[in-house]
N, C-alpha and C positions, 0 to 999 in steps of 0.2 A: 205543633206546626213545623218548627224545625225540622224532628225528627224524620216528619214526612218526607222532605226535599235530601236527605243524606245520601251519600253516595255510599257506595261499598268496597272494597277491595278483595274480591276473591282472586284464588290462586289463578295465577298468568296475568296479571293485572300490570300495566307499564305505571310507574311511577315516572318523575322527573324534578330536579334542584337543581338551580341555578345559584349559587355562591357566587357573588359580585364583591370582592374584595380588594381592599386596597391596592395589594400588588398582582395579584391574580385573579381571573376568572377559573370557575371551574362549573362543570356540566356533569353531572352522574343521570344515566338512565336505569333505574332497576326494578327487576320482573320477582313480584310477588308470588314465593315460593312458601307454604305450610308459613305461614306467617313471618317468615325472614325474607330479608331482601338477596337477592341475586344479580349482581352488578351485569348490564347487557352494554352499556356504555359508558366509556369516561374522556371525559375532552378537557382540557386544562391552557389558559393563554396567560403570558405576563404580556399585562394591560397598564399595570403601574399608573391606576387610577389615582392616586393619595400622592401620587407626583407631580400630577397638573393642581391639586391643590394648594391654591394660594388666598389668605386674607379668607377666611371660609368660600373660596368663590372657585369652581370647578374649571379650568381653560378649557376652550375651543376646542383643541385638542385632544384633548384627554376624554372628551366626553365622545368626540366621533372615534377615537380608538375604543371605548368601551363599544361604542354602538357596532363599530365593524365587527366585533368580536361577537358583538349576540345574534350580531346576522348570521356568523358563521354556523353558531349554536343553532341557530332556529331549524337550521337545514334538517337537524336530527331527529327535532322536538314534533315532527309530521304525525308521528304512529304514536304520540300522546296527545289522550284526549285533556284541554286547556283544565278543566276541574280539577287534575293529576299532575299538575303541572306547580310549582313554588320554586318564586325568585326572593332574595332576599340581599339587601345590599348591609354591610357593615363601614366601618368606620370612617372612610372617604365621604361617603353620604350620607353620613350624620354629621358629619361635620358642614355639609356644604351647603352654602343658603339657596346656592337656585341649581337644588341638585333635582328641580322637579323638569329643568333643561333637562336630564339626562331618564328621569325614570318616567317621563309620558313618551316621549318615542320609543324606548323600551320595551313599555309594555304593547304598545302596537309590533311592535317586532317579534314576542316571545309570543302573546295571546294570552298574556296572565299581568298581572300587576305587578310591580315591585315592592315587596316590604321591607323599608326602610327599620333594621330592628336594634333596641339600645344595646350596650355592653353586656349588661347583665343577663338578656336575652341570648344573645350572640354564644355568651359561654354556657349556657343552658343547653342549649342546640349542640355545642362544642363535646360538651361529657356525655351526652345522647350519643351522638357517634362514636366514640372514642369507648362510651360503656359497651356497647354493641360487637365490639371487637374482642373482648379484655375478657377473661376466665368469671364465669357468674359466682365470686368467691364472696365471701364477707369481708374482706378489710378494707379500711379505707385506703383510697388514693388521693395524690395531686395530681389533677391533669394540666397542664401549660401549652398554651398556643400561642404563639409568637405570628401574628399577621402582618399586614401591612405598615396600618397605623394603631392597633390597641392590641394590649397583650391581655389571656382570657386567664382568669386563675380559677379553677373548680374543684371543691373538696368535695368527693362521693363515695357511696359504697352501692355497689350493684351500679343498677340504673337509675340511682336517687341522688342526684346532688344535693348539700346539702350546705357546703357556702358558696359565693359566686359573685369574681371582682373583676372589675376592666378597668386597666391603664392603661392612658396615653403614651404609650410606648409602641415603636414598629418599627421594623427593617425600613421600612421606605422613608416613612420618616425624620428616624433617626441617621439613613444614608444622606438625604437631601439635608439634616440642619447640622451634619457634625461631620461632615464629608464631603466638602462644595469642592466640584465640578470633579468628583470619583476623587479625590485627591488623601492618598490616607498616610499618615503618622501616626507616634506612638502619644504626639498631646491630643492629638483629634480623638484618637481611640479612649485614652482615660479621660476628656472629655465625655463622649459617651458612655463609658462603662457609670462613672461619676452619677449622671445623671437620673443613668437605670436605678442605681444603687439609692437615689432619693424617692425615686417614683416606689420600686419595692418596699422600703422600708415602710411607706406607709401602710400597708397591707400583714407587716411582720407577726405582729401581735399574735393574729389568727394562721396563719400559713405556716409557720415554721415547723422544722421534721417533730416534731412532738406529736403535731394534730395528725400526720397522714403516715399511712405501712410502706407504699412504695408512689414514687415520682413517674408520670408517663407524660411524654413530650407530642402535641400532634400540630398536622398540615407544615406546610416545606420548611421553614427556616432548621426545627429543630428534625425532619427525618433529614433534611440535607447534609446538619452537621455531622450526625451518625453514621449516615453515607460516607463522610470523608474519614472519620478517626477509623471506623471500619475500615478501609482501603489500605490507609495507611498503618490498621493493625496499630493503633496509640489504644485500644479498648480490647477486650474480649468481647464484649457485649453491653452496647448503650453506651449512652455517654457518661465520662466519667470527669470529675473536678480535674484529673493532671491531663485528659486527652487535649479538657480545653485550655491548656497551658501551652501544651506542643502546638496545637493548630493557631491559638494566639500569637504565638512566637513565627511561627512559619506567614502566616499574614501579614505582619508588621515587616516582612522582607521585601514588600511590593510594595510600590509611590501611588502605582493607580489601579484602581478596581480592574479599568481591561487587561492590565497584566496579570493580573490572578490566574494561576494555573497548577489548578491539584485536581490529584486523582481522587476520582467518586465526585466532581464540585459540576453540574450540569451547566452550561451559558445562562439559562433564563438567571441563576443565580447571584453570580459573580457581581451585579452592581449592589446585593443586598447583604452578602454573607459575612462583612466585615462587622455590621452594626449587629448583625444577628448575632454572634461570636460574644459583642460586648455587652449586649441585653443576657444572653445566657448566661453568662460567665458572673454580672450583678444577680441575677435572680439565685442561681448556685449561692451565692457566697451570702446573700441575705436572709434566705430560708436555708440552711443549710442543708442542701440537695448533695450527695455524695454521687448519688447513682439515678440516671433517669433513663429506661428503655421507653421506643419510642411508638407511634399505633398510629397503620394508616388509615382509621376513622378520624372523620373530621367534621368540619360545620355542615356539610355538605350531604351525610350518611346524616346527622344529625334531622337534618331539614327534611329526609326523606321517609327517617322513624316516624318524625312530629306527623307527616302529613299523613300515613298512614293510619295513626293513628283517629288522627281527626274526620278521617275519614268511613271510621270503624268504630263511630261512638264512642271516641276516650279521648275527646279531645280536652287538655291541658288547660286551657280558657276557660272551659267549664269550671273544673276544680279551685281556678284564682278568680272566681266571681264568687264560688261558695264560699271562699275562705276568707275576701272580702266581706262578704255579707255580713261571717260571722266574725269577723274583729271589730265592726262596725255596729253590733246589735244592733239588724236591720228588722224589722217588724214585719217578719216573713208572710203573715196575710196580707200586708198594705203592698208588698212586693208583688205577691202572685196576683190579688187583685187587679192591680196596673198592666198588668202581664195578657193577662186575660181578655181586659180592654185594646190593649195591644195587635192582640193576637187579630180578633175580629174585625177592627179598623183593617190592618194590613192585609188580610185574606182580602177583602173587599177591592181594597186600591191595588192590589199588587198585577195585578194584567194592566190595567189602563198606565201604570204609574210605572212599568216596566222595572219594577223591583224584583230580586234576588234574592237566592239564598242567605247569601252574604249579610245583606240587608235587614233581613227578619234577626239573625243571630246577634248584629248591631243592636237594632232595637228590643231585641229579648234582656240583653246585657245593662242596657241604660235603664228597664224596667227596673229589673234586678237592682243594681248599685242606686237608683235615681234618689234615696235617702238616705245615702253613708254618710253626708253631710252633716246630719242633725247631730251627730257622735261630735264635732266641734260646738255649733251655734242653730239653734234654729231659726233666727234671723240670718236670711241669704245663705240658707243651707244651702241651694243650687250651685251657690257659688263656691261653697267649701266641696260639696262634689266632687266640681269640676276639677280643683283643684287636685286634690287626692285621684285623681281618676289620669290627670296628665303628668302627674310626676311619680306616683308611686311605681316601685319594680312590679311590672303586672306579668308573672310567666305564659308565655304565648302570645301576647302581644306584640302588635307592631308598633310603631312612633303613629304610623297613619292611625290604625285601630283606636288608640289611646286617646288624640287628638280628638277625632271624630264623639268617641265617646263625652269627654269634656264640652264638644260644641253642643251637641244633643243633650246632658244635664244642665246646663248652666242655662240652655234655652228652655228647659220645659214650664219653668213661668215665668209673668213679668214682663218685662219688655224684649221684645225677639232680637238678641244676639246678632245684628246682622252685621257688622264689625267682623265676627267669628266668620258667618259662613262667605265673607268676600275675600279671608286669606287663604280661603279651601282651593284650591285647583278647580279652574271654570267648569269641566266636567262632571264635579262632585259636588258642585252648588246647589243642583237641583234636588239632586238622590237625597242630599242632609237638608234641604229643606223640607222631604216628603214626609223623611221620617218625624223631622220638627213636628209634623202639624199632628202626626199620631199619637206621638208622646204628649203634645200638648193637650191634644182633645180627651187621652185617658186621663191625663190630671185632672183636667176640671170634671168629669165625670165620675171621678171614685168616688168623691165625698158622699153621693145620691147613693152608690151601693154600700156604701157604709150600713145608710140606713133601711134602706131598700133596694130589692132586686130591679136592674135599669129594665124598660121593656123595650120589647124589641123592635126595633127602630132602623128604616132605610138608610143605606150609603148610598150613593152615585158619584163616583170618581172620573172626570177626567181631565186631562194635561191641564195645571195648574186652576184644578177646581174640584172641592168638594162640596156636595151637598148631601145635607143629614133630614130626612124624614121623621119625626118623632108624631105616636098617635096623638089625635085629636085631642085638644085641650092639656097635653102631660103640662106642657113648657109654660104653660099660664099656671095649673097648680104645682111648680116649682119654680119661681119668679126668683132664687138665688142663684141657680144653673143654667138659665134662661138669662140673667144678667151678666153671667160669666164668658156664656157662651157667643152673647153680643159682641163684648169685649173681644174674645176672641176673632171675630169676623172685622174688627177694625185694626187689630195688631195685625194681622195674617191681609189684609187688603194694602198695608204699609209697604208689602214683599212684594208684589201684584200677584197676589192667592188671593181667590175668589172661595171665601168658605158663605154658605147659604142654609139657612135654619128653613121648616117648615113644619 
């Protein structure tokens, strides 16, 4: 069924990614050309999101300058169609407890959602772009992205990442906690150098120049450094450990960030390039980085690979469901089984129930994983699921995705999660309870094709009611399925879902 609903990407195809990041927004539109992307637009604003971030909680402020900033964006996004369309917010709003203030008017603005996506994600997406750019050679690299609020560390070769770290580290960040009110010195400065220098080292073990052939640097903090030691002719090419000594030293000659004034240093910059200097300058000297050239791939070409992909049958989700499955010694029939039932439930409800593409690939996913759990306890496996399913690094997923997933395992039996589906966003209350009831209705129906093939049997769906036709006499000679099924019609009336046996 999935497969049926897929979109395609043929050549002249508009793509579009929105990067919602701490210090910047950024907008790339690109036209699918023999399978590569072809940049038609690119828009960029410092919005300095991770700046109104205070106490996890996003200000007033910060959240209406994101939002004027996507209105600007939307203006371009006309001549893409919304399925071609991916936003993705990073570490601002993952940080932020009511960052859903910011990503529900958002998405009324853009026509697409916001995927709020973890670190590990984030550099995922990070070396996808950055790979894209870079000579399709064999050796491995470091790639480093220095963002707002988290710095991305990715060891790869090709297009294969193959380790992948995020710290709490960021120009904006680290401008606003070691830098108050732009004011800069040489203790603020080793202050933050200090710090970075704790944060990296944690990470040392794996990263240092042993594991990778060459260092590449992406998105602004580190092409801007480049920008300046280039200017100023302190490099031949890229940055190098004594460029960032001269530019260290030339910094430290200024009291406040709006005095800053070097050649190659753009305005959006100048409040951020201080702390950038001393996060770079710790990561150099902790991984011993000599030399790092820099690539303008970034999260942003990344999000544009991904979605082409997914768009063209090779999406990435796929592959972290298989590969869950199988670290999980998942009982591949009891899977597809469930799947099956899935499939048929949802074809049925999905016009009255106004469900999606999106939707079915959710509930394919939760068929899929819906017994990774029994790999801890089979007692309250649902709940070991759930658990594995919201905190594990899942590639291609979103914070929402993963979520959502965990509500729909943990709910597929027992007493219905309703706890879960009231901290969901009021608009997604309903779509996760729909899918609840189909996940729920294949569970208690697998056991019967265990043993036998179920027969085929009426659905009637509509707004917040199903009814199930089964022929004459099944449900009296299978009085265990018929009791479960009861059960199910008083758990699901708890919700006000009207499910109705016949």
């Amino acid at each position: 069924m999935a497969e049926e609903h897929k979109d395609t990407v043929p050549d002249g195809s508009l793509l579009a990614a929105i990067d919602i990041g701490s210090n910047s927004f950024h907008l790339i539109i690109a036209k699918i050309e023999h399978g590569e992307i072809r940049t038609q637009e690119v828009l960029a604003e410092k919005v300095q999101l991770g700046a109104g971030l205070e106490n996890h909680q996003l200000s007033e402020e910060a959240v209406e300058r994101g939002l004027a900033c996507l209105a600007r964006f939307a203006q371009l996004l006309s001549s893409v169609e919304p399925t071609r369309i991916r936003a993705v917010g990073t570490n601002a709003l993952r940080q932020a407890r009511n960052r859903l203030d910011f990503t529900l008017p958002a998405a009324d603005i853009l026509g697409c959602r916001i995927d709020v996506i973890y670190g590990h994600e984030e550099a995922r997406l990070v070396y996808l772009g950055v790979a894209h750019t870079l000579a399709d050679d064999a050796q491995s690299r470091l790639v480093v992205d220095i963002g707002g609020g988290s710095t991305e560390f990715i060891i790869g070769e090709r297009f294969e990442p193959k380790r992948l770290e995020s710290l709490q580290m960021g120009c904006v960040s680290y401008s606003r906690d070691f830098f108050p009110n732009g004011h800069i010195s040489a203790k603020n400065y080793r202050k933050a150098y200090d710090q970075a220098r704790v944060e990296v080292s944690h990470i040392r073990r794996h990263y240092r120049s042993k594991h990778w052939a060459e260092a590449v640097g992406s998105s602004g903090t580190l092409n801007a450094i480049n920008a300046i030691v280039a200017e100023h002719g302190w490099s031949e090419g890229g940055i190098t450990r004594k460029s960032l000594d001269k530019l260290e030293k030339k910094l430290l000659k200024f009291e406040q960030f709006d005095e800053i004034k070097l050649d190659g240093l753009t305005d959006n910059r100048r409040n951020v390039i201080v702390a950038g200097v001393a996060i770079t300058t710790a990561l150099f000297d902790i991984l011993g980085v000599e030399h790092m050239r820099t690539s303008k791939g970034a999260l942003r070409e990344g999000v544009i690979y991904d979605l082409m992909g997914r768009l063209s049958h090779e999406d990435v989700r796929e592959r972290t469901v298989n590969a869950l499955m199988q670290r999980y010694s998942v009982d591949q029939d009891v899977a597809e089984l469930v799947e099956r039932r899935c499939q048929i439930l949802f074809a049925a409800c999905r016009g009255p129930w106004k469900l999606a593409d999106e939707d079915w690939e959710l509930l394919l996913w939760a068929a899929r994983t819906h017994e990774i759990g029994m790999a801890i306890s089979h007692k309250h496996f649902n709940r070991h699921t759930a658990y594995l399913l919201r905190n594990a690094d899942l590639p291609g997923f979103s914070q929402e995705e993963q979520e959502s997933l965990a509500v729909l395992t943990q709910g597929q039996r027992g007493k219905v999660p309703t706890e879960l589906i009231d901290e969901l966003p009021k608009q997604e209350r309903r779509r996760a309870l729909y899918l609840l009831v189909i996940l729920r209705l294949a569970m208690r129906l697998k056991h019967v094709e265990f043993l036998e093939e179920l027969p085929a049997f009426g659905i009637v769906a509509e707004k917040m009611t199903l009814a199930l036709g089964f022929p004459e006499g099944w449900l009296e000679s299978h009085p265990l399925t018929a009791s479960e099924l009861e059960q199910e019609c008083s758990a699901l009336g708890k919700l006000e879902f009207s499910l109705s046996l016949s």
